[in-house]
N, C-alpha and C positions, 0 to 999 in steps of 0.2 A: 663803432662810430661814436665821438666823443658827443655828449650833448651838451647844447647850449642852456647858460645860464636860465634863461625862463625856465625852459623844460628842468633843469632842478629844482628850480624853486619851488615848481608846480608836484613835483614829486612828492619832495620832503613837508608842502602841508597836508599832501594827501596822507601818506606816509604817519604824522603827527592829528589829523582828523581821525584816523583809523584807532590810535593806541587813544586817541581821547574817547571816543564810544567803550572803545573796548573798556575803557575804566569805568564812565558809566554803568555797562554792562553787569558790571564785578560788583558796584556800587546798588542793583536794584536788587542784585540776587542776595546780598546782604540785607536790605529791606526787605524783603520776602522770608528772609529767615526768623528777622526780628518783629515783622508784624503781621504775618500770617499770608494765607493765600490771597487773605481780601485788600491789600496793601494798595493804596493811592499812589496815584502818579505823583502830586503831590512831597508822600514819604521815598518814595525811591528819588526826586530830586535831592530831598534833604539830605539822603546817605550819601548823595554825589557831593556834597557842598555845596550846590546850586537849585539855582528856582527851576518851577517848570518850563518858563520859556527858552532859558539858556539849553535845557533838555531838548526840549524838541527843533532845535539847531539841528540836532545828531539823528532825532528820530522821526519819520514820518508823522505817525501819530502812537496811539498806547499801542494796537493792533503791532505797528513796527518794533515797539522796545519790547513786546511779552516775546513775538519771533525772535529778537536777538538774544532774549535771555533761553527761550525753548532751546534754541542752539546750540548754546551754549551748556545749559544742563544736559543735553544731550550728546556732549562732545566728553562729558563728565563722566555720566553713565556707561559709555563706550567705553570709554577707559578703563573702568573697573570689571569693565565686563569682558575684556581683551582676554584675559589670560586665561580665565575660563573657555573661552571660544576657540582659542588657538594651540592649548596645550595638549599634550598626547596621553589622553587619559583612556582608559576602560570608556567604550559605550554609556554602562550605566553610573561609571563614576561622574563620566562628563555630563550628562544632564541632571545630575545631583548638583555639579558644578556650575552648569550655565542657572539653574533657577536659583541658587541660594545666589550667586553674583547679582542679578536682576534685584531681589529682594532686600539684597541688605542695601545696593545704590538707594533707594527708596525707601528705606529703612534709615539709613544717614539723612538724607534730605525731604524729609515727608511736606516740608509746607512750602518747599518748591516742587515737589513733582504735585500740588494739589493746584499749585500758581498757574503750570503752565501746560496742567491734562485735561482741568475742570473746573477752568475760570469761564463764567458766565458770560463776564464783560463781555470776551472776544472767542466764543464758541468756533466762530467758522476756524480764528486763527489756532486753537486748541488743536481742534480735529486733523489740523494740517503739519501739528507739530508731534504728535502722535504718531500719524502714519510715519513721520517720516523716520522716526525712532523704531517703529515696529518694523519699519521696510529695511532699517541699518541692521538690525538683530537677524528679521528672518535670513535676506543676504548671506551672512554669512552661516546662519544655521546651515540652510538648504545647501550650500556647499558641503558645509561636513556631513550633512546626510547623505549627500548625495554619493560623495567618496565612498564612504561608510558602508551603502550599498551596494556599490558598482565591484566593491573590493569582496563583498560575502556571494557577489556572481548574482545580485538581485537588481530586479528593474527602478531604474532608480526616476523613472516619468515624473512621482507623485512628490518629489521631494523639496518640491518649491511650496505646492499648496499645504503640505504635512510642517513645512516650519513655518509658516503663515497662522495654520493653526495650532501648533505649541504657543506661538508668542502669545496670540492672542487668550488664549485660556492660564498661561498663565500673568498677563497683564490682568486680567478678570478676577484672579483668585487673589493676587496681590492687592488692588484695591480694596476687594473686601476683607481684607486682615490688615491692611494699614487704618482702616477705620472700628475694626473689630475689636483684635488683637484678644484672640479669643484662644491663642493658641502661638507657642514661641514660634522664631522665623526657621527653627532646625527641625520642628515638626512638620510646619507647612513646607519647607521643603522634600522632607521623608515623603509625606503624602501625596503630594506632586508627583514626586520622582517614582513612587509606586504604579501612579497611573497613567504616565506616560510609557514608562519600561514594558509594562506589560503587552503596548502594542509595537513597542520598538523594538524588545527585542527579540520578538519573531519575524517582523520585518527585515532585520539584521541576520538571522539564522545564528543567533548567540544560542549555546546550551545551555542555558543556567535555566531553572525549574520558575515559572510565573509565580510574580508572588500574588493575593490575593489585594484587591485594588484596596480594601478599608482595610488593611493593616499596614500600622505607618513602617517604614521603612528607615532607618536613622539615617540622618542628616552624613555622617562621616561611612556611610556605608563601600568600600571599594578604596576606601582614603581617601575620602571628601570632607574637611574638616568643616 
């Protein structure tokens, strides 16, 4: 059914509001690179070419544009972390694969994943934007776990709450090496991937001999570069 003139008209500024935020969007996640986590509302207008009132036209309030940028770094992160998630690697290649992908995301972008994990201003909005990255990740862990197990003839019940808790231990350990850096990101991945394998891959019924959890394990172990 053809629509009437209003109804476009009404489309296309929606349509045109929508790619305007989104440039904002683009524009605060730029400020956030060039003046750190603690960046003003203020500096994120000025990366748009505009003041803060014309901003908040597009945004509720900060709370609303930290969520849009969350979301956005988050649609980021996903992305780099795709092919890790999805590709048909070894068991233990793949979770050599999915933490170093985690790591280096956050590793490229340190002072927006510090903008929109462990911004004070907007704690509650933080916390919401977090889950909602850790609940994108586990997702589809717990799939591939779940496969993974159902396929070696094992009870695969636990495999929701067991990639809940990868993500979460290794979001934990990434923080504290994005602030450390006490050790390169292909050690802490080795290390990682030691301590996770060892409970995985007897859950899995893989043969390979346990390695011992404080010896690191290299980063490209299995062909994980």
């Amino acid at each position: 059914m053809p629509q009437d003139d209003a109804t476009v008209k009404r489309n296309a500024r929606s349509e045109r509001r929508a790619e305007r935020r989104a440039e904002m969007v683009e524009a605060a996640m730029a400020a956030v690179r060039t003046h750190g986590a603690g960046v003003s509302v203020a500096e994120m207008a000025a990366s748009a070419g505009i003041t803060k009132p014309v901003l908040y036209r597009h945004f509720d309030d900060r709370a609303d544009l930290q969520r849009a940028v969350g979301q956005r770094a988050a649609e980021d992160l996903m992305e780099k972390m795709a092919p890790a998630l999805s590709e048909d690697l070894a068991p233990r290649a793949q979770i050599a694969a999915v933490v170093d992908a985690f790591l280096g995301g956050i590793e490229d972008e340190p002072e927006l994943w510090r903008f929109v994990v462990h911004n004070p201003a907007e704690r509650e909005t933080a916390t919401e934007i977090v889950e909602d990255v850790r609940g994108q990740i586990a997702l589809v862990l717990s799939q591939l776990l779940g496969a993974r197990l159902r396929a070696a003839g094992r009870d695969s019940g636990g495999a929701e709450a067991w990639a809940y808790g990868l993500v979460g231990m290794v979001q934990s350990a990434g923080d504290w090496w994005l602030e450390r850096r006490t050790m390169s990101r292909a050690d802490l991945t080795g290390y990682l991937t030691a301590l996770i394998w060892d409970g995985a891959h007897g859950m899995l019924g893989e043969g390979e001999e346990r390695s011992p959890v404080l010896r690191m394990v290299p980063a490209d172990s299995d062909g994980v570069g």
